[in-house]
C-alpha positions in Angstrom: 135.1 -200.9 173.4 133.8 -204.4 171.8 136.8 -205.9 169.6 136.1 -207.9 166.6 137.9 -210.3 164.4 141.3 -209.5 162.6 141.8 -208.0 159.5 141.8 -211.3 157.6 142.9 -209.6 154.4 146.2 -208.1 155.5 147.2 -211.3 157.2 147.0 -213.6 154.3 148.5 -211.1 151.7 151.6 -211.1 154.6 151.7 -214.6 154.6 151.3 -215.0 150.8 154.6 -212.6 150.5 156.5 -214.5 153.1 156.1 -217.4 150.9 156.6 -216.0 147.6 159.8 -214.3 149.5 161.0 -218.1 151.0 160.8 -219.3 147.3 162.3 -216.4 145.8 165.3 -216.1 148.7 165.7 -219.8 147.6 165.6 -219.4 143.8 167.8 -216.1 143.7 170.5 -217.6 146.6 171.0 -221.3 145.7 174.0 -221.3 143.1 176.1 -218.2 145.1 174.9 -219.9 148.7 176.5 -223.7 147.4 179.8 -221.5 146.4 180.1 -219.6 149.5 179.0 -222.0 152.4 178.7 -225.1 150.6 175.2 -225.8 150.8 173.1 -224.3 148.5 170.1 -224.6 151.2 172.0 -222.0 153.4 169.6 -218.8 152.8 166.6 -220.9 152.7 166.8 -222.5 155.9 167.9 -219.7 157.6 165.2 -217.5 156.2 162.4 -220.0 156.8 163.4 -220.3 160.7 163.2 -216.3 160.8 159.8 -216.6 159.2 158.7 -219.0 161.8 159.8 -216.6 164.3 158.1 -214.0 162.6 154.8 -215.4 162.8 155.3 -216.1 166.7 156.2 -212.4 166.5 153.0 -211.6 164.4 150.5 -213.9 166.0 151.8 -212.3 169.8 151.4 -208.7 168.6 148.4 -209.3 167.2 147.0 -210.5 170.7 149.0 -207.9 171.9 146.7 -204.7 173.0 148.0 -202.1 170.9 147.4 -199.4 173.7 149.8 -200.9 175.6 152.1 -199.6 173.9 152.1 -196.0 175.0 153.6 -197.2 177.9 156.6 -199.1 176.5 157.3 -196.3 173.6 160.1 -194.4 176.3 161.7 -197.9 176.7 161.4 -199.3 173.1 163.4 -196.2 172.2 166.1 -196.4 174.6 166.8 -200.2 174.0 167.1 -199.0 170.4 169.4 -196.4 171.0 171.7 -198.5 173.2 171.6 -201.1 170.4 173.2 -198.5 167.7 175.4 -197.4 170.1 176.5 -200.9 170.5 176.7 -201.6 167.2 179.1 -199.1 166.4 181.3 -200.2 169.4 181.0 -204.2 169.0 179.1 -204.6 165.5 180.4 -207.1 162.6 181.8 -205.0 160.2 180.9 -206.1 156.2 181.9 -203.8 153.2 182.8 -201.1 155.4 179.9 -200.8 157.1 179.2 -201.9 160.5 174.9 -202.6 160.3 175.2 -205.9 162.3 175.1 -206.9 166.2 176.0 -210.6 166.9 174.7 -212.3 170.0 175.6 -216.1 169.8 174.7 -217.8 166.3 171.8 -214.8 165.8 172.8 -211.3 163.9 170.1 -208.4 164.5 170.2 -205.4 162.8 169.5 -202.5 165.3 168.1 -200.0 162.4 165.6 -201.9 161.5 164.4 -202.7 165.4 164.6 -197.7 165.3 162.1 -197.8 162.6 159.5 -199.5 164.8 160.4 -197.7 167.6 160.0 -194.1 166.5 157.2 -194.9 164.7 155.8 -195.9 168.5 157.1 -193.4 169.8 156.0 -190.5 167.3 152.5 -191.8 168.0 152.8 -191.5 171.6 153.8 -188.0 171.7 151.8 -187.1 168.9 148.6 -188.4 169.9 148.6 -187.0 173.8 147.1 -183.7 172.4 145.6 -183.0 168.9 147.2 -179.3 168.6 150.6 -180.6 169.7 152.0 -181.5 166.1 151.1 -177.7 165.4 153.3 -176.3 168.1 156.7 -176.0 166.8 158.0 -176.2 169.9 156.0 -179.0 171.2 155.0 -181.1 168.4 158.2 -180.5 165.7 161.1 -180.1 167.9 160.9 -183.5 170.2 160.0 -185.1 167.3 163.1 -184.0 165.2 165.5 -184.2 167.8 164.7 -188.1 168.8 165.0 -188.6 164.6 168.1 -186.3 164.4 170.1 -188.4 166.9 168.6 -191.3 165.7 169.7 -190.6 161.9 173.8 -189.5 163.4 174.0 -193.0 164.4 172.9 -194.8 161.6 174.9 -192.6 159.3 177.7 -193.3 161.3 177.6 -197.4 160.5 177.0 -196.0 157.5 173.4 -196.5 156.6 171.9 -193.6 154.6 168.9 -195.5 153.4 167.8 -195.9 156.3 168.5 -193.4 158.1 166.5 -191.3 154.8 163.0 -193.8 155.6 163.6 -192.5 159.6 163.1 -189.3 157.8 160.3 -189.7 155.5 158.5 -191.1 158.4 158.8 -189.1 160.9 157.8 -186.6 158.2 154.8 -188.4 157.4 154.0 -188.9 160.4 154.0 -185.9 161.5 152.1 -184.4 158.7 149.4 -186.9 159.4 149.4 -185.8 162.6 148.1 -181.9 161.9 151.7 -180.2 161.6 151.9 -177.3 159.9 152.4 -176.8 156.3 155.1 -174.4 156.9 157.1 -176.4 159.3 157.3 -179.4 156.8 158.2 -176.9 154.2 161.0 -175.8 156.4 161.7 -179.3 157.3 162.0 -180.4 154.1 164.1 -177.6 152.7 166.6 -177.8 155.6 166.7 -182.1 154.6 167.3 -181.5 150.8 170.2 -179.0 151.5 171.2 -181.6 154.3 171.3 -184.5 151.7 173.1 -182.5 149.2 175.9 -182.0 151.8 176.0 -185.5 152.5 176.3 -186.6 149.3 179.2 -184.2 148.7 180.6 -185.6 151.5 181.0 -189.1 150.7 182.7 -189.6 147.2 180.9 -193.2 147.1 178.1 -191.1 147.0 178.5 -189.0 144.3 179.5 -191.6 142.3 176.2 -193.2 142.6 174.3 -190.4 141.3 176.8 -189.9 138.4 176.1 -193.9 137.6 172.4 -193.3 138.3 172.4 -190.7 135.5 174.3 -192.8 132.8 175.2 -196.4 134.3 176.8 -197.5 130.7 179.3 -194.7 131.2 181.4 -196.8 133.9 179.8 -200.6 133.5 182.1 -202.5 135.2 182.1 -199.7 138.4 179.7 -197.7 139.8 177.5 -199.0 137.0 177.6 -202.2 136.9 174.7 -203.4 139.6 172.3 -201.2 137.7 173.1 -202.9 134.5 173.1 -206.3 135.8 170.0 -205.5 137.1 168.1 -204.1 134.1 169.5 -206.9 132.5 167.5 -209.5 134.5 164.1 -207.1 134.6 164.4 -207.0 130.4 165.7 -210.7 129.9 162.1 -211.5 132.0 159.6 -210.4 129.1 156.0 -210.9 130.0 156.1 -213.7 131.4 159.3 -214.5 132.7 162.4 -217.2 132.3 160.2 -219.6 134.5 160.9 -219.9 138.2 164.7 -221.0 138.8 165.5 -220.4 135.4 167.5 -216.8 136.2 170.9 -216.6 134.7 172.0 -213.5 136.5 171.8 -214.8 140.1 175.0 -217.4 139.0 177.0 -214.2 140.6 176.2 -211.3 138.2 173.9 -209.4 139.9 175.3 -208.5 143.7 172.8 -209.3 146.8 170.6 -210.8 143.9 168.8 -212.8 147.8 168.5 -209.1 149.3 168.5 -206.0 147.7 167.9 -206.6 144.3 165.2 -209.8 144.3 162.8 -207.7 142.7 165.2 -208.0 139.5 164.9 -211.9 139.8 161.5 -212.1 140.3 161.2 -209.7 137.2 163.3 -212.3 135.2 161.7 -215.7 136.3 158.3 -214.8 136.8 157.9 -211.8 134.0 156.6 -208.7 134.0 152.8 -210.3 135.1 154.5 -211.8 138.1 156.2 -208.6 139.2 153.6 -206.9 138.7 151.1 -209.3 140.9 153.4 -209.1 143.4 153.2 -205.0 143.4 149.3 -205.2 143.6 149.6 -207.6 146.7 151.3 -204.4 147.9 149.2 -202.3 147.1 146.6 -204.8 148.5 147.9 -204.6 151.9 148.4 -200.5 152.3 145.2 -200.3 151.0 143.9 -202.1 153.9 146.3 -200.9 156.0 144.6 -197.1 155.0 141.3 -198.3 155.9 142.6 -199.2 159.4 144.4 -196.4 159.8 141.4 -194.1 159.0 138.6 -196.2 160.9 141.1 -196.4 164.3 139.1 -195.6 167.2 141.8 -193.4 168.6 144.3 -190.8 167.8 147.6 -193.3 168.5 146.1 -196.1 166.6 145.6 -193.9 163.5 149.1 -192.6 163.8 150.5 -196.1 164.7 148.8 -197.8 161.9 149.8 -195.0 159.7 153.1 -195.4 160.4 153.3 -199.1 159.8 152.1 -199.0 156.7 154.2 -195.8 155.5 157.0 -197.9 156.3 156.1 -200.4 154.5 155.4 -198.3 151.4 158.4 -196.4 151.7 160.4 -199.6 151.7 158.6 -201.1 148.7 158.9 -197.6 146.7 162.5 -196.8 146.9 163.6 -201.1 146.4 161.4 -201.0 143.1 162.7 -197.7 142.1 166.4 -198.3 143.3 166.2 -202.2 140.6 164.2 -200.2 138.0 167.1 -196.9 137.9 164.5 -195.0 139.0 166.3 -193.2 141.9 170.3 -193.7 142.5 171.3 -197.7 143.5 171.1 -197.5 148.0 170.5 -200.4 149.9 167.1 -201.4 150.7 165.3 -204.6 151.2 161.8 -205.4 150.0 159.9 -206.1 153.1 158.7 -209.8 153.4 160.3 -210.8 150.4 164.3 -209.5 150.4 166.5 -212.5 152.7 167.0 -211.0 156.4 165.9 -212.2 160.0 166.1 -208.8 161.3 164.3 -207.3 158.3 161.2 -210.0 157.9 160.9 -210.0 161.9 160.4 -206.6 162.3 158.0 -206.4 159.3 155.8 -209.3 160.3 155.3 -208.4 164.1 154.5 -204.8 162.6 151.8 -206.4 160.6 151.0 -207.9 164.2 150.5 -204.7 165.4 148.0 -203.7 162.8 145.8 -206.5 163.1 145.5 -205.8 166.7 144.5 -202.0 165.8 141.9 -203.8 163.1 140.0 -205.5 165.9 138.8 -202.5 167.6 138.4 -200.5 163.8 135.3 -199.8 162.3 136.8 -200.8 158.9 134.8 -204.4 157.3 
């Protein structure tokens, strides 16, 4: 099989939104990071050094021969599973959540490390037989039980966002894969009356759909993120405040750095800059598609696929979550939102993809 050069494309739209994201973490961060730790550089440098990690990680992966990775898929799962164990027994917990896994000055966040590896690992099971992901037996069940125990333990930090994207892609994987229409139906009518018990069973929960449906109704509660948030995306016009110029990162908007940059970048930069930066998105799934499609092999389809669903996923429900399109969860915008674990994942991901690209018939 004769490789070819990298899909140039994808890795300069990746390294464009690791920029904007360096000068947006920066911009959003500065004021709350100078009150918190005394130095308003904080988030910056810290997300800058992950990024140069990141591109180690990307530039590795991308070298790295993507077939390789059937045989590591087994392992890669299992060191993700013992790394959610472990952060439920030795995590740092931080507003009531334990998400977080210190070892020595460097915090990882095991969910994010699962993604990745059941995405591996779907398309190592998936792709050893064609008619497998049509067997219920074969195909649905391994797959759901891996995702199942998988999802327990991330509820259990708690973490229902992502343990909901472990669930849309092992869905969407395994539709892509050939499953039966009828098993996804059943699938997904067994997850909606799942999420509506969990939902009831958390009070936090409920209240977030209640402020999803009227936020004004309780603004300085439940509501108030979404407000703060709609506030910056409206104060932003066409053409923004002008970069730095936000007024609700000086502490009115919560995880303005993380969860909720999009609603900065909607302030500073406008409406055209938000929406520039969703058609750099866009950019890169496309791309990622045409990889995906043009893969010379059953696992690279379904690994590429994979890759990229996550990344749509991610960038779907953070835009919906800061526009009060779906109820407020946390969800970071991938390559942009501040987080080592989060960018590092994402960027040797890309990795990943490129190496796919080289043996694609996509131009």
């Amino acid at each position: 099989m004769n490789k070819k050069g990298i899909d140039y494309p994808i890795m300069f739209i990746t390294l464009l939104l690791v920029c904007i994201g360096i000068v947006m973490v920066f911009s959003a961060s500065f004021y709350y990071a100078q009150q918190k730790f005394d130095d308003s550089y904080y988030f910056f440098k810290r997300q800058s050094l992950w990024a140069i990690v990141g591109l180690f990680g990307m530039l590795f992966m991308s070298n790295f021969d993507y077939k390789k990775l059937k045989k590591f898929s087994k392992l890669l799962l299992f060191l993700s599973f013992l790394l959610l164990v472990a952060v439920l027994l030795f995590g740092t917990e931080r507003n009531n959540a334990k998400r977080w896994l210190y070892i020595g000055p460097i915090s990882i966040q095991p969910s994010e490390i699962a993604k990745l590896a059941i995405i591996v690992y779907l398309a190592d099971i998936l792709s050893v037989d064609r008619k497998r992901a049509k067997s219920f037996w074969k195909g649905i069940i391994p797959s759901i039980l891996v995702m199942g125990i998988f999802f327990f333990l991330i509820m259990k930090q708690p973490n229902m966002s992502t343990a909901v994207i472990l669930a849309m892609l092992t869905f969407v994987m395994l539709f892509l894969a050939g499953a039966r229409i009828w098993h996804l139906v059943i699938l997904v009518s067994t997850g909606a009356i799942g999420g509506v018990a969990l939902i009831k069973d958390a009070t936090y929960r409920l209240k977030r759909i209640l402020a999803f449906r009227d936020p004004w109704s309780d603004p300085k509660d439940t509501g108030y993120q979404t407000i703060q948030s709609l506030y910056s995306l409206g104060s932003g016009g066409w053409f923004g405040m002008g970069l730095g110029a936000s007024r609700q990162k000086f502490l009115y908007l919560p995880y303005s750095e993380t969860d909720f940059i999009f609603s900065i970048i909607g302030e500073e930069l406008g409406f055209v800059g938000a929406t520039l930066i969703i058609l750099l998105f866009l950019g890169l799934i496309w791309r990622g598609v045409r990889i995906a499609i043009t893969a010379p092999d059953l696992f690279g389809t379904l690994l590429a696929s994979g890759i990229i669903a996550m990344i749509g996923i991610q960038v779907m429900l953070n835009i919906a979550v800061v526009t009060n399109t779906i109820p407020p969860t946390g969800v970071p915008l991938p390559f942009i939102s501040y987080g080592g674990s989060s960018l590092f994942l994402f960027m040797s991901s890309i990795g990943v993809l490129l190496n796919i690209s080289k043996y694609s018939e996509a131009t």
